[in-house]
C-alpha positions as CSV (number, residue, x, y, z in Angstrom):
1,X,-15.0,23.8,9.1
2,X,-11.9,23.2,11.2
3,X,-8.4,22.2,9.9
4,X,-5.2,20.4,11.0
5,X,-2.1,21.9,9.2
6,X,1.1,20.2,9.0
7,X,3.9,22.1,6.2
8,X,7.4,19.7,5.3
9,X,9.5,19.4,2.8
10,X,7.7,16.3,1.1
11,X,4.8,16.1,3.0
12,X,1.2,18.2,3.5
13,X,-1.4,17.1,6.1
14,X,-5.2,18.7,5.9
15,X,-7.3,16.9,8.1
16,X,-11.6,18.2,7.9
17,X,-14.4,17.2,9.9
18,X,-17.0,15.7,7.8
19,X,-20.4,13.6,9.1
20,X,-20.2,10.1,8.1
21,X,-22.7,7.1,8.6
22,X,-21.9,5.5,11.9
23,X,-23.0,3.1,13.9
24,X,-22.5,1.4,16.9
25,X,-20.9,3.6,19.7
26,X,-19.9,6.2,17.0
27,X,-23.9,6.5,15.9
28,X,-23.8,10.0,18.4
29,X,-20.4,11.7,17.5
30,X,-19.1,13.4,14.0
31,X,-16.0,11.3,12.6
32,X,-13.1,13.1,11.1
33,X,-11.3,13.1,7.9
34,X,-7.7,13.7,7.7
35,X,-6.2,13.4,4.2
36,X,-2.1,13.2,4.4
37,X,0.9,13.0,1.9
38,X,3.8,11.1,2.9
39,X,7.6,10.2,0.5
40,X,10.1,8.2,0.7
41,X,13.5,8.3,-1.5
42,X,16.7,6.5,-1.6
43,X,19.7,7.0,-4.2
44,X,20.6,4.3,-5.9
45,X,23.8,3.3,-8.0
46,X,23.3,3.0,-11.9
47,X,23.7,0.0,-13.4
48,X,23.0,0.3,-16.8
49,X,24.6,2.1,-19.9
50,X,23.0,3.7,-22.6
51,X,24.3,5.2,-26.0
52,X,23.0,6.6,-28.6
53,X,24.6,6.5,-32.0
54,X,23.6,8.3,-35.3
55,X,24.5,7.4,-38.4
56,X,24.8,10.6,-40.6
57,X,24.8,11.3,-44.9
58,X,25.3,14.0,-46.5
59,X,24.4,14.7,-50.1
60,X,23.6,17.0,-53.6
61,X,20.1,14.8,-53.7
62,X,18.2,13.2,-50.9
63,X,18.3,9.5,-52.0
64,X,22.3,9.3,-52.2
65,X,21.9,10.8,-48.4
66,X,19.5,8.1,-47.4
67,X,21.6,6.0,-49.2
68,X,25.0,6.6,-47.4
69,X,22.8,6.6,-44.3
70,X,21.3,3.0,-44.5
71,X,24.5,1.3,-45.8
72,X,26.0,3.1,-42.7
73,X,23.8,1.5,-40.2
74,X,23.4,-1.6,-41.9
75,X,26.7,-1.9,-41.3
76,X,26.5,-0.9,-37.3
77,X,23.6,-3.1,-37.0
78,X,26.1,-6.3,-38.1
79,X,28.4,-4.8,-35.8
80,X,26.1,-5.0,-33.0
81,X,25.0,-8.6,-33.4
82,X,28.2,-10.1,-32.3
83,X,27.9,-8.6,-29.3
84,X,25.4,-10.6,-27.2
85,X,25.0,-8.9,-24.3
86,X,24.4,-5.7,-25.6
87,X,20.6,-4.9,-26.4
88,X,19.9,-2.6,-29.6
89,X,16.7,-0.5,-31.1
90,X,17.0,1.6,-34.0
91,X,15.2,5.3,-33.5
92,X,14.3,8.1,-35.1
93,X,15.4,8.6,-39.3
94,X,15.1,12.4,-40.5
95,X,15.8,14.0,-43.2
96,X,16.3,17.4,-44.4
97,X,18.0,20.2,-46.6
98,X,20.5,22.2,-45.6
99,X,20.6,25.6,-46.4
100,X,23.0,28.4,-46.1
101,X,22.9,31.8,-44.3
102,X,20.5,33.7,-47.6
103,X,18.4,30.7,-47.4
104,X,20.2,28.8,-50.9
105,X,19.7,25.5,-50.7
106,X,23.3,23.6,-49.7
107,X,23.2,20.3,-49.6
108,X,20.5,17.2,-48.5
109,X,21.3,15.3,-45.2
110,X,19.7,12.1,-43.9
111,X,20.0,10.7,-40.3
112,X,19.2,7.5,-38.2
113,X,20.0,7.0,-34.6
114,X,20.7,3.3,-32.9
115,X,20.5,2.9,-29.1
116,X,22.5,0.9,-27.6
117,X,21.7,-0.7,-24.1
118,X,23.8,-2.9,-21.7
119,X,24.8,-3.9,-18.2
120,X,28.2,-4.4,-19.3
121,X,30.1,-0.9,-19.8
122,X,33.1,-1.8,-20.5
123,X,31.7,-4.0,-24.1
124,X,29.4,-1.0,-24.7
125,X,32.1,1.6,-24.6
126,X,34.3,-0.7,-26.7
127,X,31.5,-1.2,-29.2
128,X,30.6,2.7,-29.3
129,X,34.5,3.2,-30.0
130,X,34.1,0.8,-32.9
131,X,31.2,2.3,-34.5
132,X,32.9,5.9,-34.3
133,X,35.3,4.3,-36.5
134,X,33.0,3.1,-38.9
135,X,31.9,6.8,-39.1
136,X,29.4,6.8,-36.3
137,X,28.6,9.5,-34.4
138,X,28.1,9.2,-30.3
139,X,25.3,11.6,-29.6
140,X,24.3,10.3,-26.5
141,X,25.6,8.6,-23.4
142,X,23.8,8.0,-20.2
143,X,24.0,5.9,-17.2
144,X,19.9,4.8,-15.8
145,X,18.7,2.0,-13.0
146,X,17.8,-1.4,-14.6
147,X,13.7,-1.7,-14.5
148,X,13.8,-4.8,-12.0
149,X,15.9,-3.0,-9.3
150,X,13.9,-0.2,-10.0
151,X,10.7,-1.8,-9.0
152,X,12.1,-3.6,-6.3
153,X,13.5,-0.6,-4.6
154,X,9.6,1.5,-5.5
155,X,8.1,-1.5,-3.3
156,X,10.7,-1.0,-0.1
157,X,9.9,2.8,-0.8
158,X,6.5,2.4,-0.7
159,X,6.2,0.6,2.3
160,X,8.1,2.6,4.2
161,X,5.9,5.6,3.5
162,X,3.0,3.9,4.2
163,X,4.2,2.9,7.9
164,X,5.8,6.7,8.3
165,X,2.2,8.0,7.0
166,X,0.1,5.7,9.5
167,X,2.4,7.2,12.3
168,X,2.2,10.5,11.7
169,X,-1.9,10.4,11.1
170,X,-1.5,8.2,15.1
171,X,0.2,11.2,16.3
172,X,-2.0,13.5,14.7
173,X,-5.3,11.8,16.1
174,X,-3.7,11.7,19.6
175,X,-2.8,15.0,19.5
176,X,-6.8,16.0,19.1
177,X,-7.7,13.7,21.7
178,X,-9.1,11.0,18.6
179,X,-8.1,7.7,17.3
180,X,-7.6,6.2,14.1
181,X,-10.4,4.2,12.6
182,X,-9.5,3.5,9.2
183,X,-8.0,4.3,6.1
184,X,-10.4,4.9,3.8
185,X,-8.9,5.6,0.5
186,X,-4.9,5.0,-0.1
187,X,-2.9,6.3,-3.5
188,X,0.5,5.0,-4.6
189,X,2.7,6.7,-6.7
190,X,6.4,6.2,-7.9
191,X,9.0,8.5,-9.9
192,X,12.7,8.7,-10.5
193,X,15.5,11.1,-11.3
194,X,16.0,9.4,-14.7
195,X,19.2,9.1,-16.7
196,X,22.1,11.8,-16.6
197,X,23.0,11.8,-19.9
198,X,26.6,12.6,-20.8
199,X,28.2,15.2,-22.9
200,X,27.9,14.6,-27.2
201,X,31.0,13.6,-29.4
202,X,31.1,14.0,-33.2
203,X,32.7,10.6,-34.8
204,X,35.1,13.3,-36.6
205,X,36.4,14.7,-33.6
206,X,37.4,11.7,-32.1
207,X,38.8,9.4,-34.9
208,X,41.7,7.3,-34.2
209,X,41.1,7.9,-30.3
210,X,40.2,5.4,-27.6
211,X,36.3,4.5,-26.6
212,X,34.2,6.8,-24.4
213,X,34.8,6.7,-21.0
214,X,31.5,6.9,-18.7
215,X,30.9,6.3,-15.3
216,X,27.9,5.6,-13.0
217,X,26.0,8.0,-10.8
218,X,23.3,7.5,-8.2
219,X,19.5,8.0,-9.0
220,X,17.0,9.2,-6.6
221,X,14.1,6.9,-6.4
222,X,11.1,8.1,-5.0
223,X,7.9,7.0,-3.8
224,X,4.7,8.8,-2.8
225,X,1.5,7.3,-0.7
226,X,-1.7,9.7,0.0
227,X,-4.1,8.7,2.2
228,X,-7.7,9.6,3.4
229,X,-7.8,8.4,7.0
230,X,-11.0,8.4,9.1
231,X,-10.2,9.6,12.8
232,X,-13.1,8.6,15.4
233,X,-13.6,9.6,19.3
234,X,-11.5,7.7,22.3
């Protein structure tokens, strides 16, 4: 069983000759199959902050931990509320006991983390500067692409791989002295670099100092198109 064999960087091309129903002037002759994968990409600025904050108790007995721990964000969560334009989501809530290096018991700690998302930076940082000194801690700091762009960009993407696809199964078919029929089966996929998160700072190590700083990176957007195409005779 012949094969076509194409090798790139983002790309893989098998084509295989496989009998098919026909009919008409293709009733006599064997059609072809050529399968191909085809990407496209495109970096893209960040427009959306994200922070993650984690409010953090520390006690002889678990309920005084959980304790300092819900007053603490309580408190953040009141914090956030005057700030419109910044969207928040409480996360995860842990706790555990702390023990030292022969394994005794130390001390009971409860956490809670809040996540902070906005398209404004500059109020974001300000409001994560705030909440370190309430006695926050900034665990987290990331830049991402906002959904909508996201999507947007996936559809331009998309297209594009689908026209440099049908192109390169054209030249393919010409090159074997065959046409394109068809496409018989076509897949559409879409990924993305994600957020670049940014370094960690403890709320104690930064007390009485001015908000985060964070800026923007690009974000590779991909998309990827496969493709069954049926090639026929001239």
């Amino acid at each position: 069983m012949p094969y076509l064999y194409r090798s790139a960087l983002s790309a893989l091309a098998i084509a295989t000759v496989t009998l098919l129903p026909s009919a008409g002037a293709w009733a006599q002759a064997p059609l072809t199959k050529l399968y191909l994968q085809e990407s496209a990409s495109r970096d893209v600025e960040q427009n959306v902050l994200v922070a993650t904050i984690q409010a953090h108790g520390e006690s002889a007995s678990p309920a005084d931990a959980q304790a300092a721990v819900n007053r603490t964000m309580a408190a953040a969560v009141e914090r956030v509320k005057a700030e419109p334009e910044i969207r928040a989501a409480t996360g995860s809530y842990s706790v555990y006991q702390r023990r030292d290096r022969d394994n005794r018991p130390v001390d009971w700690v409860a956490e809670q983390d809040l996540r902070l998302t906005s398209k404004d930076p500059a109020a974001l940082l300000e409001l994560a500067g705030s909440l370190q000194e309430m006695g926050l801690n900034l665990i987290g700091l990331g830049w991402q692409v906002d959904d909508e762009t996201r999507r947007k960009i996936q559809d331009q993407l998309t297209i594009e791989a689908i026209a440099t696809l049908r192109q390169r199964a054209e030249a393919i078919a010409q090159s074997v002295e065959m046409q394109v029929a068809n496409i018989d089966t076509l897949r559409v996929g879409a990924t993305s670099e994600g957020p670049r998160p940014m370094m960690a700072m403890r709320a104690d190590a930064v007390a009485g100092a001015p908000p985060p700083t964070a800026l923007p990176d690009l974000e590779t957007v991909w998309s990827n198109v496969e493709a069954e195409i049926v090639l026929s005779p001239r």
